[in-house]
PDB file as gemmi writes it, atoms N, CA and C in Angstrom:
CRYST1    1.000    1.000    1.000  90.00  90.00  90.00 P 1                      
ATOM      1  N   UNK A   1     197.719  22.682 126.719  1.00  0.00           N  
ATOM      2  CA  UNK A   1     196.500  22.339 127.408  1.00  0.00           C  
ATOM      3  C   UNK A   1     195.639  21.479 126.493  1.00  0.00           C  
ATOM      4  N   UNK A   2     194.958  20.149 126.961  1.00  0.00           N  
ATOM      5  CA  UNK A   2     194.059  19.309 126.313  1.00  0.00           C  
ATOM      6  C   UNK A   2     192.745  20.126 125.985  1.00  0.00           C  
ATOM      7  N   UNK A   3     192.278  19.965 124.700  1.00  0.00           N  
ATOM      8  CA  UNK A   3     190.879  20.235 124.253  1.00  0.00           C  
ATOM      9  C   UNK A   3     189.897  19.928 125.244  1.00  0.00           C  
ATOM     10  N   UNK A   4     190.397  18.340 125.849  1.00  0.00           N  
ATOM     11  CA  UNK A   4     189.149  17.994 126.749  1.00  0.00           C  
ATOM     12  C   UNK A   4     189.048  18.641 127.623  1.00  0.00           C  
ATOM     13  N   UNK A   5     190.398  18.854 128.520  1.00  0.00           N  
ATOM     14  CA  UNK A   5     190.066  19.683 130.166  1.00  0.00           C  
ATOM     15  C   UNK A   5     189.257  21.160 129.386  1.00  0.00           C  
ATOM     16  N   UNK A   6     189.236  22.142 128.855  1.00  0.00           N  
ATOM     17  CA  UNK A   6     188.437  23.136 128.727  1.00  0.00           C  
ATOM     18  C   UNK A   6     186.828  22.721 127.752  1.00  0.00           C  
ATOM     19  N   UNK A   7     186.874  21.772 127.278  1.00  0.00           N  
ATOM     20  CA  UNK A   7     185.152  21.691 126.658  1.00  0.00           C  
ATOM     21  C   UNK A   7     185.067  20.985 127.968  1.00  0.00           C  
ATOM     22  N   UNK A   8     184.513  20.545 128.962  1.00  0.00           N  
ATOM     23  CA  UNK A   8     183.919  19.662 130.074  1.00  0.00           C  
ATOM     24  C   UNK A   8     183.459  20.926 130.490  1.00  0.00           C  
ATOM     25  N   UNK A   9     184.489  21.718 130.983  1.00  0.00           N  
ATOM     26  CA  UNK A   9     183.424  22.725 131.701  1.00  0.00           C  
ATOM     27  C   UNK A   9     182.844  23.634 130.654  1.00  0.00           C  
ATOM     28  N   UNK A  10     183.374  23.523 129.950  1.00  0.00           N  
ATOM     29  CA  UNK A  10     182.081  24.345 128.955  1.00  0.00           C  
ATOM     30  C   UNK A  10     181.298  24.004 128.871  1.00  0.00           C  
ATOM     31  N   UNK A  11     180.804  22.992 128.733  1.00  0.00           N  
ATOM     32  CA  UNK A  11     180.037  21.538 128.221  1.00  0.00           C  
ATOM     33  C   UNK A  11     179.236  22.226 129.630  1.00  0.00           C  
ATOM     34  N   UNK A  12     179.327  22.183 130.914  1.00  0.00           N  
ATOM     35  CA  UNK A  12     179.064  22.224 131.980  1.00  0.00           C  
ATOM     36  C   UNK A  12     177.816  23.394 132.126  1.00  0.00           C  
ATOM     37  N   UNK A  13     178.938  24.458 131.569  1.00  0.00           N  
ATOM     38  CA  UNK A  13     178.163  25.802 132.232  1.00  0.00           C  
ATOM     39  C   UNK A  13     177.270  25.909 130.889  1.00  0.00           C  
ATOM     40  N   UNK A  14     177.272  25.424 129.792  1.00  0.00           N  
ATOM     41  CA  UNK A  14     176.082  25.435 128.431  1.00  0.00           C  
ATOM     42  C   UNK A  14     174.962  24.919 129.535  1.00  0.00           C  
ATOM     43  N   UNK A  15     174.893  24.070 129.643  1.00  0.00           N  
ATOM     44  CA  UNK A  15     173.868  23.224 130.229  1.00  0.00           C  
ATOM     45  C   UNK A  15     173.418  23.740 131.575  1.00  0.00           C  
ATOM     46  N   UNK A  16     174.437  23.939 132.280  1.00  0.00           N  
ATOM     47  CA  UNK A  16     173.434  24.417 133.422  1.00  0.00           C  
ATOM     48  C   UNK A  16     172.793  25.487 133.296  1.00  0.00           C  
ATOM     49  N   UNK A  17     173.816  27.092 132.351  1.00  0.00           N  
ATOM     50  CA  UNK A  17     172.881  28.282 132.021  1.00  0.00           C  
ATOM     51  C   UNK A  17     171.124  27.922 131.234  1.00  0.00           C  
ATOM     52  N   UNK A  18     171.474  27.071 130.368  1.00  0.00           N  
ATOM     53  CA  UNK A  18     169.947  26.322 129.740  1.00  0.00           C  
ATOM     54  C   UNK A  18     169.282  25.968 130.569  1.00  0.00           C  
ATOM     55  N   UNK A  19     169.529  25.337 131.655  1.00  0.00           N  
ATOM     56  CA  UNK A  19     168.552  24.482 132.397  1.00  0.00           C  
ATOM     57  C   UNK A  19     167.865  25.774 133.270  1.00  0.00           C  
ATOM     58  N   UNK A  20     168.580  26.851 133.665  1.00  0.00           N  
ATOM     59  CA  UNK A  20     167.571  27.785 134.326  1.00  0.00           C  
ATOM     60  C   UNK A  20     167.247  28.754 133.243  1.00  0.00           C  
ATOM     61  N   UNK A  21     166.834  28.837 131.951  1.00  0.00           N  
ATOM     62  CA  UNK A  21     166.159  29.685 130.868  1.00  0.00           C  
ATOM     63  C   UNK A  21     164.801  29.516 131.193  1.00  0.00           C  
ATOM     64  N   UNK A  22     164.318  28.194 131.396  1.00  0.00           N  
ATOM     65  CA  UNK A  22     162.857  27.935 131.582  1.00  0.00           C  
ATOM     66  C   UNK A  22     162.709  27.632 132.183  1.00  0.00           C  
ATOM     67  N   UNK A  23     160.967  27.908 132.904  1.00  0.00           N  
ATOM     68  CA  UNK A  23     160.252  27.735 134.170  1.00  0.00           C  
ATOM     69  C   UNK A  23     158.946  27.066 133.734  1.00  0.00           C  
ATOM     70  N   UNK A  24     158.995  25.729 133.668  1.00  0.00           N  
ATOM     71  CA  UNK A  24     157.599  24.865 133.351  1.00  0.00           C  
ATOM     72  C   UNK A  24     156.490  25.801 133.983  1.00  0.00           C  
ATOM     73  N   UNK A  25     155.145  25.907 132.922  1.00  0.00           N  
ATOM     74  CA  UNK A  25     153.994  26.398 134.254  1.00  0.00           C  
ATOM     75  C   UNK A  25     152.964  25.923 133.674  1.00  0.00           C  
ATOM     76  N   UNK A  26     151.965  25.805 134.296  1.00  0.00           N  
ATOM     77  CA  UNK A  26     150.392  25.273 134.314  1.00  0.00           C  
ATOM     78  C   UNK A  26     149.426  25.775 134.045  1.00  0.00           C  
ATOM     79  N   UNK A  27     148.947  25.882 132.949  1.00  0.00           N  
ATOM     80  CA  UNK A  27     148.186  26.759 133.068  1.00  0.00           C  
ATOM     81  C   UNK A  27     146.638  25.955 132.553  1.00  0.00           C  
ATOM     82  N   UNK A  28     145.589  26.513 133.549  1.00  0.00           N  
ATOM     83  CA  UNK A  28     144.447  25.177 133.705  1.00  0.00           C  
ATOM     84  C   UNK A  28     143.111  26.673 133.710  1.00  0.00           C  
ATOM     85  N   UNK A  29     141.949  25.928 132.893  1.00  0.00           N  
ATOM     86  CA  UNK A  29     141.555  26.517 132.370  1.00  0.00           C  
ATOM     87  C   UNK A  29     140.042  26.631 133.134  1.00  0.00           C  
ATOM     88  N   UNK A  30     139.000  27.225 133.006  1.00  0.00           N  
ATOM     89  CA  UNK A  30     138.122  26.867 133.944  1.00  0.00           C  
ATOM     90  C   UNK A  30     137.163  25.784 133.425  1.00  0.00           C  
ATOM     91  N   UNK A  31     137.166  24.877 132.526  1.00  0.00           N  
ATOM     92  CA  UNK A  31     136.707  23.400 132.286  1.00  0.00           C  
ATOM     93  C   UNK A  31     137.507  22.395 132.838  1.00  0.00           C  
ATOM     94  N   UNK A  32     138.719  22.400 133.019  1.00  0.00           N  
ATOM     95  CA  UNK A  32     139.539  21.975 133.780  1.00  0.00           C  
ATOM     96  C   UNK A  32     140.448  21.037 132.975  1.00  0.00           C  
ATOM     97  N   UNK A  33     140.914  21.712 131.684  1.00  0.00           N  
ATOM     98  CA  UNK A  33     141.844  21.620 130.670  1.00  0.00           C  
ATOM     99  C   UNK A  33     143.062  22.283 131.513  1.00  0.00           C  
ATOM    100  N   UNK A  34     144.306  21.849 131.160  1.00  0.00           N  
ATOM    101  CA  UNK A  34     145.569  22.046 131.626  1.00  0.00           C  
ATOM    102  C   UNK A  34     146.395  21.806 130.334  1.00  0.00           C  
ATOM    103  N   UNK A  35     147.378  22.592 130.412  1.00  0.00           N  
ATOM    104  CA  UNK A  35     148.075  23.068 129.188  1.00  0.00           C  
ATOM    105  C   UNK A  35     149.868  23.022 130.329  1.00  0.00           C  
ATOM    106  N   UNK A  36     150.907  22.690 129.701  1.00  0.00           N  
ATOM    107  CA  UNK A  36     152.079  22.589 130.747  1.00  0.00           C  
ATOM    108  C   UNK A  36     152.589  23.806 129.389  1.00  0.00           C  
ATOM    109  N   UNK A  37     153.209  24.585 129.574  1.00  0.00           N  
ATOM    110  CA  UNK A  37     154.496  25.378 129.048  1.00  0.00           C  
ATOM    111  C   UNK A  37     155.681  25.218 128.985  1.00  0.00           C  
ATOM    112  N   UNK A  38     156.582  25.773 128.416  1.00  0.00           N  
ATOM    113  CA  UNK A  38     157.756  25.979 128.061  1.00  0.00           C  
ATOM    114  C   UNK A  38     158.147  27.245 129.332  1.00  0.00           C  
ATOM    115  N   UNK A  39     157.650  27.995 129.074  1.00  0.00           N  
ATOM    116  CA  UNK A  39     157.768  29.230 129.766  1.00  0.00           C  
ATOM    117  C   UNK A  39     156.462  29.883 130.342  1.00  0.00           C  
ATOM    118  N   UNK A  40     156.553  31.245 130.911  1.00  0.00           N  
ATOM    119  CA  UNK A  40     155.384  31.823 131.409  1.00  0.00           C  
ATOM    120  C   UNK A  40     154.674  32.289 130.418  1.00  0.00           C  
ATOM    121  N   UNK A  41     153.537  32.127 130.348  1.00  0.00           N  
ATOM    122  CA  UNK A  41     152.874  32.469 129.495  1.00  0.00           C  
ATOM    123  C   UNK A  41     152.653  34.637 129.015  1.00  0.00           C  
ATOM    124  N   UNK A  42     152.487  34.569 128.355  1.00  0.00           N  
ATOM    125  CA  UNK A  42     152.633  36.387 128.059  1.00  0.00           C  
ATOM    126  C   UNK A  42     151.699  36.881 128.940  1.00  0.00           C  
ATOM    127  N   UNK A  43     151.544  37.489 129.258  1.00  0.00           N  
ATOM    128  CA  UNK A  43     150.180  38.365 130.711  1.00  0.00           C  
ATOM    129  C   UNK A  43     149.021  38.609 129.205  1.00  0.00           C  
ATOM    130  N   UNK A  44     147.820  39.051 129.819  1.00  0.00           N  
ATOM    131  CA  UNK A  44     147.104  39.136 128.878  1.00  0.00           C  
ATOM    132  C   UNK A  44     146.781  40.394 128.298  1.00  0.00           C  
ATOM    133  N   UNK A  45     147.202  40.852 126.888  1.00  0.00           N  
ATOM    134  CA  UNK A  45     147.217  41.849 126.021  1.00  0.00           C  
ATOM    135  C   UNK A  45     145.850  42.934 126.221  1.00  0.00           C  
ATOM    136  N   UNK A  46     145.948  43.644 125.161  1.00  0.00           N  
ATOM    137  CA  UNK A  46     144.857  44.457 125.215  1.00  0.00           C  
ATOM    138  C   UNK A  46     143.308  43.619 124.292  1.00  0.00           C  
ATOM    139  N   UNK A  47     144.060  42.920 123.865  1.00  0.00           N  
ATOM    140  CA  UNK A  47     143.050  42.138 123.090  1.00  0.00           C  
ATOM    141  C   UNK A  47     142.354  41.126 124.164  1.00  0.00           C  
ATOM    142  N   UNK A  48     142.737  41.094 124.984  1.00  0.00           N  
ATOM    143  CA  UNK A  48     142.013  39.672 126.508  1.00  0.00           C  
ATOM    144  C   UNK A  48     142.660  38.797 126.251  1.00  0.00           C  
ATOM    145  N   UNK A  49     143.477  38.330 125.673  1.00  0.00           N  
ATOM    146  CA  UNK A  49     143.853  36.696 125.320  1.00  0.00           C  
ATOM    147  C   UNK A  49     145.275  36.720 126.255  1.00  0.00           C  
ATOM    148  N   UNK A  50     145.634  35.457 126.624  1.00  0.00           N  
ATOM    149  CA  UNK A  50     146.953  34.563 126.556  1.00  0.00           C  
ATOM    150  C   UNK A  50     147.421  34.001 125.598  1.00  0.00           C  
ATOM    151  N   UNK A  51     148.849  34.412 125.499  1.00  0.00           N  
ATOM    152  CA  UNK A  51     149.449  33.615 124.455  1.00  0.00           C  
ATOM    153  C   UNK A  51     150.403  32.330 124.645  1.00  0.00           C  
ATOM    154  N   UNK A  52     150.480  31.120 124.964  1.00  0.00           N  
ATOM    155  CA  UNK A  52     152.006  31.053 125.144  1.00  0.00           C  
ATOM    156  C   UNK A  52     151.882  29.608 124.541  1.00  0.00           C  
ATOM    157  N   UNK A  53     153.323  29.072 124.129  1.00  0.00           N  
ATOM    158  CA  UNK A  53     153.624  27.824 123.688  1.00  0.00           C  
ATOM    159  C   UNK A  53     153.481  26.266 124.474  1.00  0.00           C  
ATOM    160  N   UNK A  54     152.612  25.740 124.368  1.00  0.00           N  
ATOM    161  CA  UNK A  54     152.809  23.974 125.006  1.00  0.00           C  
ATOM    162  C   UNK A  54     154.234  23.632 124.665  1.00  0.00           C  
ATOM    163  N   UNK A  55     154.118  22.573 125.535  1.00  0.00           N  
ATOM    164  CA  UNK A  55     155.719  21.776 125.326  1.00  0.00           C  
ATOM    165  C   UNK A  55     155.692  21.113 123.789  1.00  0.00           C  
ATOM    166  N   UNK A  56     154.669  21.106 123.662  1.00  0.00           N  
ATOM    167  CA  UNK A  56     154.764  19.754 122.029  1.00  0.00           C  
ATOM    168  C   UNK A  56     155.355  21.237 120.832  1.00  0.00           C  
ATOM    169  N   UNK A  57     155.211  22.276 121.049  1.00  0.00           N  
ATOM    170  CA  UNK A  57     155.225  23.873 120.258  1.00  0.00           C  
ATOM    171  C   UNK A  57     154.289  24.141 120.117  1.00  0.00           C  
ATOM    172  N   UNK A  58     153.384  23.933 119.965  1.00  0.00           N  
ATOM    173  CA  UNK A  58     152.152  24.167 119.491  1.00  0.00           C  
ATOM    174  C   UNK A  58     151.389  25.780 120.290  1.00  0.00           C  
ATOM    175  N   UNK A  59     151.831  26.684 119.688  1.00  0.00           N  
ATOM    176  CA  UNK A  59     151.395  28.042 119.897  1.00  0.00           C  
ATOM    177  C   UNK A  59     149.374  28.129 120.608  1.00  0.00           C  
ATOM    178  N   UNK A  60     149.245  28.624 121.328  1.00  0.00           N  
ATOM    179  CA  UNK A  60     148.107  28.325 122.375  1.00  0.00           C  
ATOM    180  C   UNK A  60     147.177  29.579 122.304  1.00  0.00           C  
ATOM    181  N   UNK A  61     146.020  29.986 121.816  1.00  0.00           N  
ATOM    182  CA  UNK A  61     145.227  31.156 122.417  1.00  0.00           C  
ATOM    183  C   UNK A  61     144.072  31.009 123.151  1.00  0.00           C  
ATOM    184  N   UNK A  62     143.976  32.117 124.386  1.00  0.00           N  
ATOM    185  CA  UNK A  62     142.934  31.769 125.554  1.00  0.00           C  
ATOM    186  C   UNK A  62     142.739  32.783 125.722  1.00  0.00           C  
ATOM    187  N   UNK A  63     141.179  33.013 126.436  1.00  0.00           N  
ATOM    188  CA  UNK A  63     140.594  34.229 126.136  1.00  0.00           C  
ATOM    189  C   UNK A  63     140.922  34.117 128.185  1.00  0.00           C  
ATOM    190  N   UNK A  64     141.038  35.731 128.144  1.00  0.00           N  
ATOM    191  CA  UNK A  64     141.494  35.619 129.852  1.00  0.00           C  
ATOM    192  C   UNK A  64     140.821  35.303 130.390  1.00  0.00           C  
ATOM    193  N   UNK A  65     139.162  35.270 130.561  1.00  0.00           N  
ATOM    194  CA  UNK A  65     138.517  35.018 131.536  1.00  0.00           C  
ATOM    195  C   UNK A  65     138.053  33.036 131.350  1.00  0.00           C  
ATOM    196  N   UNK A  66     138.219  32.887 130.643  1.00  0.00           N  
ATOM    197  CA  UNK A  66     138.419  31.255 130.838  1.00  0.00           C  
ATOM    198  C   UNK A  66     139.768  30.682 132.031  1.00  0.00           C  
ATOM    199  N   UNK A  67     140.700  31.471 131.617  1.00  0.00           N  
ATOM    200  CA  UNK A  67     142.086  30.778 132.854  1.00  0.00           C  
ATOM    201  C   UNK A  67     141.790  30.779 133.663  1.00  0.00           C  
ATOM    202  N   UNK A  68     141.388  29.704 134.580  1.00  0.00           N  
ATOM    203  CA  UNK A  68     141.427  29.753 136.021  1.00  0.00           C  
ATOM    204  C   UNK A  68     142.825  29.838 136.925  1.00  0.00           C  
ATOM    205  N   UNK A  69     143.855  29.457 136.556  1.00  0.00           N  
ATOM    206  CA  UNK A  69     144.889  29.455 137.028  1.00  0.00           C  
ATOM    207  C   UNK A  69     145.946  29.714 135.750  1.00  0.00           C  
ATOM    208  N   UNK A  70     147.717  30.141 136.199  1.00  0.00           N  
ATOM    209  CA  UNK A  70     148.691  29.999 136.028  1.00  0.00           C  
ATOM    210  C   UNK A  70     149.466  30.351 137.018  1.00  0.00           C  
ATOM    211  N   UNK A  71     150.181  28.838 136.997  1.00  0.00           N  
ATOM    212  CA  UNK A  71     151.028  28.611 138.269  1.00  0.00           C  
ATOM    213  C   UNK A  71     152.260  27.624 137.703  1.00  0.00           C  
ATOM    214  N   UNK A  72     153.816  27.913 138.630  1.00  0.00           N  
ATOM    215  CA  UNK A  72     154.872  27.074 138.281  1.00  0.00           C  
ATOM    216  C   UNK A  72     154.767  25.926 138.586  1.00  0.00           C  
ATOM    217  N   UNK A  73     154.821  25.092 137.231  1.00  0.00           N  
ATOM    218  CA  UNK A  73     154.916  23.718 137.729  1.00  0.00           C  
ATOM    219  C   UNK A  73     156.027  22.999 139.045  1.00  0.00           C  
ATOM    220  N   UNK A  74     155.464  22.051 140.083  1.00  0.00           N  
ATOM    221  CA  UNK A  74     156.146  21.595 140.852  1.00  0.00           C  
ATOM    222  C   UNK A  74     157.296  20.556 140.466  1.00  0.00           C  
TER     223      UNK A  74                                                      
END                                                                             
C-alpha cells in the first residue's frame, strides 16, 4: 500500500476534527467594544470577571457587568 493513499485521508480527518474544536464568538461590551474569540469565553467566576483569549492571543479580562453580549459569531 502507497504512503500517499493512507496520509490524504489522514490529512483529511486532522483537519476537519480541528476545524470543529472552535466556535468564533463575540463578545461586545457595553461601550460598544467587540472582542472576536478563539473559543467561548469562560462563564463568569466568583471573582465577576470573564476570561477568554482574542484571536491575536492576547488573554482578555472583563468585569461581568460591562458585557453586554456574548454570542457565536455568524
Amino acid at each position: 500500500m502507497k504512503i500517499q493513499s493512507l496520509l490524504m485521508p489522514l490529512a483529511f480527518a486532522c483537519c476537519a476534527a480541528l476545524a470543529g474544536c472552535s466556535t468564533s464568538t463575540v463578545v461586545t461590551l457595553q461601550n460598544g467594544t467587540q472582542y472576536v474569540t478563539k473559543d467561548a469565553p469562560k462563564t463568569k467566576g466568583k471573582d465577576g470577571f470573564y476570561e477568554f483569549e482574542d484571536i491575536s492571543g492576547k488573554t482578555i479580562r472583563v468585569r461581568a457587568d460591562e458585557v453586554a453580549t456574548v454570542k457565536e459569531e455568524d
